[in-house]
N, C-alpha and C positions, 0 to 999 in steps of 0.2 A: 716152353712154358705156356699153358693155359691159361687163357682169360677169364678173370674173377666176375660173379656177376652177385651184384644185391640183389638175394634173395629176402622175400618178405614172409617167406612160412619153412617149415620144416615137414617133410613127409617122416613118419614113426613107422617102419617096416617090420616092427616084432610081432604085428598083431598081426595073424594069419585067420582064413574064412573058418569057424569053426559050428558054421553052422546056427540050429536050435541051440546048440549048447553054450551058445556065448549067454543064453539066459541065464544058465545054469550057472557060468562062472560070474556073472553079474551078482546073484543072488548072494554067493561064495562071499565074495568081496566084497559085499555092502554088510552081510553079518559080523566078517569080520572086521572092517573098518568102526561100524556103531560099537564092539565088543572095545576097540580099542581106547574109542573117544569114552565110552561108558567110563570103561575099569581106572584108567590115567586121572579122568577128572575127580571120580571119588574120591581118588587118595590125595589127590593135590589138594581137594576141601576137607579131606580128613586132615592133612596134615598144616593147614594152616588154620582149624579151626581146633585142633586140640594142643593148648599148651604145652603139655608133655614132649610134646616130639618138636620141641621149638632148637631141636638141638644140629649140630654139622650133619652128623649122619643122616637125617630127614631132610635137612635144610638141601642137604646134595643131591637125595632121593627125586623129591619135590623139581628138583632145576632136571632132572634125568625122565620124571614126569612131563612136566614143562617138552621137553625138546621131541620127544615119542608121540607126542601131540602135531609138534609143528611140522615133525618129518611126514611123517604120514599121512597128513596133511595135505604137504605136498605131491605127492603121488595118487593119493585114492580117488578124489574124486575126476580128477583126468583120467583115471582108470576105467572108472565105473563108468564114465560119459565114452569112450572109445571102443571098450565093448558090445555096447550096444550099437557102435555108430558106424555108417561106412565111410565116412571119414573120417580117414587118421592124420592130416595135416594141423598142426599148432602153428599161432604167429611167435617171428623170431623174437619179441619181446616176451612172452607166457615163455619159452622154451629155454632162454636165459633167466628167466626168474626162477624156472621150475630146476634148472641147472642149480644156480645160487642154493636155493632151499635145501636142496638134499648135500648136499656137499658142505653147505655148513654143519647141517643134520650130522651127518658122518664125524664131521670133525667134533664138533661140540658131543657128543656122547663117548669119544675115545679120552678125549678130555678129562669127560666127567669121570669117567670110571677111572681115572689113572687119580684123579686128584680123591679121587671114594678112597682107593687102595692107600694112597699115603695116612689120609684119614685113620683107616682103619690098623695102620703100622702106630701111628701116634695114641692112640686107643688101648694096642696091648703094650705095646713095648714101654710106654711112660704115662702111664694112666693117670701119678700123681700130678704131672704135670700138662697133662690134656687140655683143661679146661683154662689155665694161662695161654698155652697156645692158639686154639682154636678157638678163639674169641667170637662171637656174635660178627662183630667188624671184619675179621678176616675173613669168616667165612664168607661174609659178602661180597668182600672185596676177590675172594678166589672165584664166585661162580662170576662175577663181570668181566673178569679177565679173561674166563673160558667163552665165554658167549661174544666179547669183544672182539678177541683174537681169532675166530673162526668164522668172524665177519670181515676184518681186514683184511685178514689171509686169502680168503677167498673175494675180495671186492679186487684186490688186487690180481689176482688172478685169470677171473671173468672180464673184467676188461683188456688182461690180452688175448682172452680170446674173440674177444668182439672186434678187436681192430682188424683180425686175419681176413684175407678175402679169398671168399671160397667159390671151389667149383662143381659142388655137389648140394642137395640139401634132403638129401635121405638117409635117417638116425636109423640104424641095425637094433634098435629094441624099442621098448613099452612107454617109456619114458626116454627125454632128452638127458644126454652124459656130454660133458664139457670132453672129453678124451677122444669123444669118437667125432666131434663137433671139429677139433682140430685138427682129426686127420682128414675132413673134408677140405683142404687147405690148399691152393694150387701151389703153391711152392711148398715144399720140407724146409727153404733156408729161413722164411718166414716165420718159422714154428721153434726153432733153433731156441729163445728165449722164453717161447713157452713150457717146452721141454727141460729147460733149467730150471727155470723157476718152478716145475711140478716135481720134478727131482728136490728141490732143496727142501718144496713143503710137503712132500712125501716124509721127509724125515725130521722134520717136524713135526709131523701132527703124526707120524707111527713110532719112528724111531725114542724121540723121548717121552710119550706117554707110557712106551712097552718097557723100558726104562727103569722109570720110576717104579710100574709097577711088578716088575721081577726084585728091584731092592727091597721093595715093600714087602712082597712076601718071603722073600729070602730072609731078611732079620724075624717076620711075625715066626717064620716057621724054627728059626734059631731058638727064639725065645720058647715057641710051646715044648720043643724039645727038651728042655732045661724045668720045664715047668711040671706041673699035678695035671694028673687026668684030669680033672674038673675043670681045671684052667685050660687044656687042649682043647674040650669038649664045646666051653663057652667061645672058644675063638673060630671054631667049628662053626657053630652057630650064626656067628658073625660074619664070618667072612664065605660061608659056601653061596648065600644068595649072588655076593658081587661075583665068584667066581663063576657061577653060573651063566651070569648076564656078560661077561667079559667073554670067555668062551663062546657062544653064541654070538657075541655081534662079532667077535674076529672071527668067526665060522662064515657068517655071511659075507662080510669084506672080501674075505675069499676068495667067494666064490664068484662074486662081482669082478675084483682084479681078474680072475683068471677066463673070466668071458670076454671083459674088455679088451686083455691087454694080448691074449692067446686065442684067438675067435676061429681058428683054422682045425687043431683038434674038437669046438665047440660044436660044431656045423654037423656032424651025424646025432646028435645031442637030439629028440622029439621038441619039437617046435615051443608046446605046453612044458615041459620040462624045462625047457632054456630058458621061456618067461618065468616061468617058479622062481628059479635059480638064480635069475637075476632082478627079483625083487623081496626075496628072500630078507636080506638083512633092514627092510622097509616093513616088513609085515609082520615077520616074527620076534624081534625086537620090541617092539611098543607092545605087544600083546604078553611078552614073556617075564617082561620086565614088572610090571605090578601083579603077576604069578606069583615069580620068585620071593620077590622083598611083600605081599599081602600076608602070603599064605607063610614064610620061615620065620616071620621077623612078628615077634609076641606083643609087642609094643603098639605095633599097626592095628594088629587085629584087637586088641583091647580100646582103641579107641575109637574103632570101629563102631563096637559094640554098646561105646559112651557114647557117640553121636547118632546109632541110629534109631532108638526110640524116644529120640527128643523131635527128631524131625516125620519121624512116623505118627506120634501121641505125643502131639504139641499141646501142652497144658492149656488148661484152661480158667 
């Protein structure tokens, strides 16, 4: 057995020399991190400054704003500073915070999207009785339970990984991952309890969000089948944004599981590519998400278009 030592930083080995061109990718990733913080914050002051959209479906929107902010967040401006930096060591306290943040990140948008789709099954399927159910109260009470429990879940977590004592302190990518944090670990018997308890919240935070949202649209799709063109069309409408964004961020979850947990097929993968691929579900998410529900969803854009020549041609 190897002797554990308190390490007080973390070396990041994803970033490789790439020259002039780390400018280039600097540049890349500051447009599109302002693109992200731009478009997420509009819509969060469009939608809490037009009454209209005071509804579940906004209200859930806005908490999936909200989170696309905080993840990316986490990641970008570490990014942008180690691109340009020759040094890619983090202290272990920045490297468990920066762990914490994205991993709530992950968990609170699988959440969210799983509690949209229920949402959006209560919407067509009992439309008369929607608005008894999805009360102002419960909505609120549902997005605190997402943000709570994906704080707990992982509070508890991160602290077993903090007790482990390791005998490495060099992270295989761009950013700190609690996963590979714990295979730095001089014993495997150690890990015994971390490895259960990521197993049990593996299935928690996938197993019943994926869940719900296969019943969700199993009955939504029951019902449009039974229904009018107009009625399939309007649920179409409805529900293609969230499928989009659902799609997408489990595209990227992916591809993340399958770098972290499979890294041995990964390794002929180009350097650049593997970093892509493993910030993928960080970058394109928060960017795709006020895309989809801006641009599909009629409601957004119309109050859009109420709030922007008040703030452009402020009376006088």
């Amino acid at each position: 057995m190897m002797n554990s030592t308190q390490f007080t930083s973390f070396i990041l080995a994803g970033y490789s020399d790439s020259g002039h061109l780390k400018y280039l990718y600097f540049i890349i990733i500051t447009v599109l991190y302002v693109s992200i913080v731009f478009v997420n914050t509009v819509l969060i002051v469009v939608i809490y400054m037009e009454r209209n959209l005071h509804e579940p479906m906004y209200l859930f929107l806005c908490s999936l704003f909200v989170n696309d902010l905080y993840g990316s967040t986490g990641l970008f401006p570490a990014l942008m500073t180690h691109l340009v930096s020759d040094d890619h060591t983090v202290s272990t306290v920045y490297c468990y915070l920066q762990i914490f943040v994205l991993y709530t990140y992950g968990t609170t948008e699988f959440s969210n999207l799983a509690v949209m789709s229920y949402d959006r099954y209560l919407a067509i399927c009992y439309p008369l009785h929607y608005n008894v159910i999805m009360t102002p109260n419960r909505v609120c009470i549902l997005i605190c339970v997402i943000w709570l429990y994906s704080y707990v879940k992982f509070t508890i977590q991160l602290s077993l990984t903090i007790r482990l004592g390791l005998c490495g302190n060099v992270i295989d990518k761009v950013y700190c991952d609690n996963y590979l944090v714990v295979k730095l670990a001089c014993s495997s018997s150690d890990t015994t309890v971390n490895n259960i308890y990521g197993l049990c919240g593996i299935v928690m935070t996938v197993a019943v969000p994926l869940i719900t949202i296969v019943l969700s649209y199993i009955k939504i799709l029951t019902i449009c089948l039974k229904s009018s063109i107009e009625t399939r069309q309007k649920a179409f409408r409805t529900c293609s944004p969230h499928l989009a964004s659902l799609l997408n961020f489990s595209f990227g979850c992916f591809l993340t599981l399958l770098q972290s947990r499979f890294d041995k097929p990964m390794r002929n993968v180009p350097t650049v590519l593997h970093t892509i691929l493993s910030v993928y579900y960080l970058m394109c998410q928060p960017l795709l998400n006020p895309i989809v529900y801006g641009v599909r969803m009629a409601k957004i854009r119309q109050a859009y278009k109420n709030i922007l020549p008040v703030g452009l041609y402020p009376k006088t």
